[in-house]
C-alpha positions as CSV (number, residue, x, y, z in Angstrom):
1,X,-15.1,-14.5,2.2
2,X,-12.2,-12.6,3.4
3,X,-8.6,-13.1,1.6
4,X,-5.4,-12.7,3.3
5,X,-3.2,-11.5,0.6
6,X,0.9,-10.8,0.8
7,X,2.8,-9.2,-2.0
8,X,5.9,-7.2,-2.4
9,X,7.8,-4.9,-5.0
10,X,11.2,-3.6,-5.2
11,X,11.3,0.1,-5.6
12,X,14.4,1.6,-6.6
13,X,15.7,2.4,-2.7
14,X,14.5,-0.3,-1.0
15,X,11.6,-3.4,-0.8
16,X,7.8,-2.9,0.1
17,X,5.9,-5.5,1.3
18,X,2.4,-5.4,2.1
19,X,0.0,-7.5,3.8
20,X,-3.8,-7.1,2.9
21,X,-7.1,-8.3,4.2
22,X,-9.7,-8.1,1.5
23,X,-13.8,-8.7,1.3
24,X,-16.1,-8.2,-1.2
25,X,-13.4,-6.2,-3.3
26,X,-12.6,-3.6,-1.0
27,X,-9.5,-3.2,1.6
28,X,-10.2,-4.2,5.0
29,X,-7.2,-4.8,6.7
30,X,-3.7,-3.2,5.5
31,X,0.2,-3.7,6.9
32,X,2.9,-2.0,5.0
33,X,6.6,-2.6,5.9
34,X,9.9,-2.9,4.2
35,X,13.2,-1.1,4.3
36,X,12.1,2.1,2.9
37,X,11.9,5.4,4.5
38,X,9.4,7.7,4.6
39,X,9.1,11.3,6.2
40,X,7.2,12.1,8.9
41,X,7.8,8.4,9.8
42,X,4.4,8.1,12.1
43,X,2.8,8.8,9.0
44,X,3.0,5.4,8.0
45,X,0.2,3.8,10.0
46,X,-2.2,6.6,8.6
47,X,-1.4,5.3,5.1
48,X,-2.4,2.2,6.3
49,X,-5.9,3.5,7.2
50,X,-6.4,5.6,4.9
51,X,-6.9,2.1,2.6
52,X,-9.2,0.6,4.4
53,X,-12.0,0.8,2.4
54,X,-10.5,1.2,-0.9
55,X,-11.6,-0.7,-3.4
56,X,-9.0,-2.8,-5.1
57,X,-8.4,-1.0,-8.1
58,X,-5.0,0.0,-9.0
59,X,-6.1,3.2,-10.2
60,X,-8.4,3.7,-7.0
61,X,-5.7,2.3,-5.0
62,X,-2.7,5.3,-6.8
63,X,-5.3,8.4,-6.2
64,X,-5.9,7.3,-2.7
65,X,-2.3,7.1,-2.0
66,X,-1.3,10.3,-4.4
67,X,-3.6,12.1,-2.8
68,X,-2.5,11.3,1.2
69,X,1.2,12.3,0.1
70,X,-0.3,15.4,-1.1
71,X,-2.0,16.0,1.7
72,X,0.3,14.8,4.3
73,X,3.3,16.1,2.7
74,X,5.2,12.9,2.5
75,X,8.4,12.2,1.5
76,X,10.1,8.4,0.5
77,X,13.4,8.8,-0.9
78,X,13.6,6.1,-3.6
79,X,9.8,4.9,-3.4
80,X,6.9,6.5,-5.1
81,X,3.3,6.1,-4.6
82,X,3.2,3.9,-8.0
83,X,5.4,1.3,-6.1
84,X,3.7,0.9,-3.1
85,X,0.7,0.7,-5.4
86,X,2.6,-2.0,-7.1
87,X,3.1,-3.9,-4.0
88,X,-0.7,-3.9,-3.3
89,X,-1.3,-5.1,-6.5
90,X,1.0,-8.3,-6.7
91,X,-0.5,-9.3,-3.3
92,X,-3.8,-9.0,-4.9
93,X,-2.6,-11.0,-8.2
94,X,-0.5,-13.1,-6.0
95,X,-1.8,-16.4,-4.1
96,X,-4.6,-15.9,-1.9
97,X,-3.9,-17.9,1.5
């Protein structure tokens, strides 16, 4: 069964919401928005694939996301990786639609 999942978490410069599709555990479908900035700003859908797959796990969830800042050298003034992390995990915790 698939679960369409919303949360959202308010990081210290702005609000992330995210939209997930999950199955079996894992990440299949991922939309991050919000009023947050990040740098390069086209960087943002890669993110977003870069989940897929992931199994939801907050501390899967942080590396995977840790490590594409790292490699992608990304920059959100006022968000870290532990919020957007954050923000996948209440939509996971949250009410399954």
């Amino acid at each position: 069964m698939i679960w369409l999942l919303e949360g959202q978490h308010k990081a210290s410069k702005g609000l992330i919401r995210v939209s997930l599709g999950v199955e079996d555990g894992m990440i299949t479908k991922v939309v991050i928005s919000g009023d947050f900035f990040m740098y390069p700003e086209d960087k943002l859908w890669d993110l977003e694939k870069s989940l897929i797959g992931v199994k939801v796990d907050r501390y899967t969830i942080l590396g995977r996301i840790k490590r594409f800042y790292k490699e992608n050298g990304i920059l959100t003034p006022g968000a870290k990786p532990e919020d957007f992390t954050e923000a996948i995990m209440k939509a996971v915790e949250g009410q399954r639609v």
